[in-house]
C-alpha positions as CSV (number, residue, x, y, z in Angstrom):
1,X,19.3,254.0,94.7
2,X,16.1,251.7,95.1
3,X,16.6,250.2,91.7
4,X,20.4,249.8,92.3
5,X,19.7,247.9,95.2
6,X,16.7,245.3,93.7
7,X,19.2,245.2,90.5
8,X,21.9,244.3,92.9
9,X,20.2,241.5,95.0
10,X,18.6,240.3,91.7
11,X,21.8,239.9,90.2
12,X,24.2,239.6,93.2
13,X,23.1,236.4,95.7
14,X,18.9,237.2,94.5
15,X,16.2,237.8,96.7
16,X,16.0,234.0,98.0
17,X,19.3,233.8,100.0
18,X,18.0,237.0,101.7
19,X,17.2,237.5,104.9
20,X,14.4,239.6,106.2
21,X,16.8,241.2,108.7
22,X,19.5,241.4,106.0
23,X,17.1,243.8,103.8
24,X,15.6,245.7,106.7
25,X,19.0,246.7,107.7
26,X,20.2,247.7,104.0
27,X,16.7,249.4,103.7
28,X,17.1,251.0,107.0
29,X,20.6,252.6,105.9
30,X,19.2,253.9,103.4
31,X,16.4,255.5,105.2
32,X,19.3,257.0,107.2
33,X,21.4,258.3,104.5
34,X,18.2,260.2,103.4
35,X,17.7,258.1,100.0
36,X,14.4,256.8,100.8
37,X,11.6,258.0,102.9
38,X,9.9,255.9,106.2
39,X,6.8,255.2,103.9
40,X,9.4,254.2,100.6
41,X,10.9,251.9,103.3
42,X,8.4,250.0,104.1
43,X,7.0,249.9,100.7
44,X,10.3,248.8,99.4
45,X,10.9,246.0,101.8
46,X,7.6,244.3,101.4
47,X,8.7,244.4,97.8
48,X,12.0,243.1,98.7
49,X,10.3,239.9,101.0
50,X,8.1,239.3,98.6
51,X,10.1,238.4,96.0
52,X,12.2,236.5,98.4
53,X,9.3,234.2,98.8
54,X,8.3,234.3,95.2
55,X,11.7,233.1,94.4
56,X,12.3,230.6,97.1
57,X,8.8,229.0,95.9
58,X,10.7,228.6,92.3
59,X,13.4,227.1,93.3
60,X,11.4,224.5,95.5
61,X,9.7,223.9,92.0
62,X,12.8,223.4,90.5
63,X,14.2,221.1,92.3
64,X,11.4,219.3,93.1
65,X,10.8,218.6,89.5
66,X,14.8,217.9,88.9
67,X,14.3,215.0,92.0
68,X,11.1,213.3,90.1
69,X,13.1,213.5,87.3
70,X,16.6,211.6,88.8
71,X,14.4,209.6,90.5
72,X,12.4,208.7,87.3
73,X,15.9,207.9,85.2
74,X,16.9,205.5,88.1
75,X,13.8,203.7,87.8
76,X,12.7,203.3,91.7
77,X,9.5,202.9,92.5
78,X,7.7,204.9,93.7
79,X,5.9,205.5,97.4
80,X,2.8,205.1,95.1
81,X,4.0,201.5,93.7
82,X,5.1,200.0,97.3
83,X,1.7,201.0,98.7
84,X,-0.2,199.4,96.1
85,X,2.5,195.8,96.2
86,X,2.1,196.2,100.2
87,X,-2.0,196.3,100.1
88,X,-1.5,193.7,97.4
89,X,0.1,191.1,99.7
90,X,-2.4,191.9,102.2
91,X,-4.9,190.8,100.4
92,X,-3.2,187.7,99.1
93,X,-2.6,186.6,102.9
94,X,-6.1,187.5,103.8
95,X,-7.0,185.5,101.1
96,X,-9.3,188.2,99.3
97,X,-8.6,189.7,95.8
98,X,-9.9,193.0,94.0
């Protein structure tokens, strides 16, 4: 049954749209039912969270890299470019240059 359920979430909605309380509950009912033990439990739904978080942090990665990379095929600058232009006007109204 603990494989059906990781199998499940991996393939159903996946560990990232999970909640904590979601998987304690499903994890506690199981406990219940007899399936798994208190110490299976508690292995099981640090497993569970874990994976959560591992996939949540790939996702961030994802997207992050699919924004750099819409924001790259517009062609904006960057906050990099207007920081450089805006200490470059400085300068040229202070009257200095680098």
């Amino acid at each position: 049954m603990k494989d059906m359920l990781k199998k499940g979430l991996a393939l159903g909605l996946g560990f990232a749209v999970v909640s904590k309380e979601q998987i304690e509950k499903v994890v506690d009912e199981l406990v219940k039912k007899g399936e798994l033990s208190a110490n299976e439990s508690k292995e099981l739904m640090n497993e569970l969270i874990q994976k959560g978080e591992d996939q949540q942090n790939e996702i961030q990665v994802k997207l992050k890299e699919q924004v750099q990379k819409i924001l790259a095929e517009l062609n904006l600058p960057t906050k990099a470019d207007i920081e450089r232009l805006e200490n470059r006007i400085a300068q040229l109204e202070n009257g200095t240059h680098d």
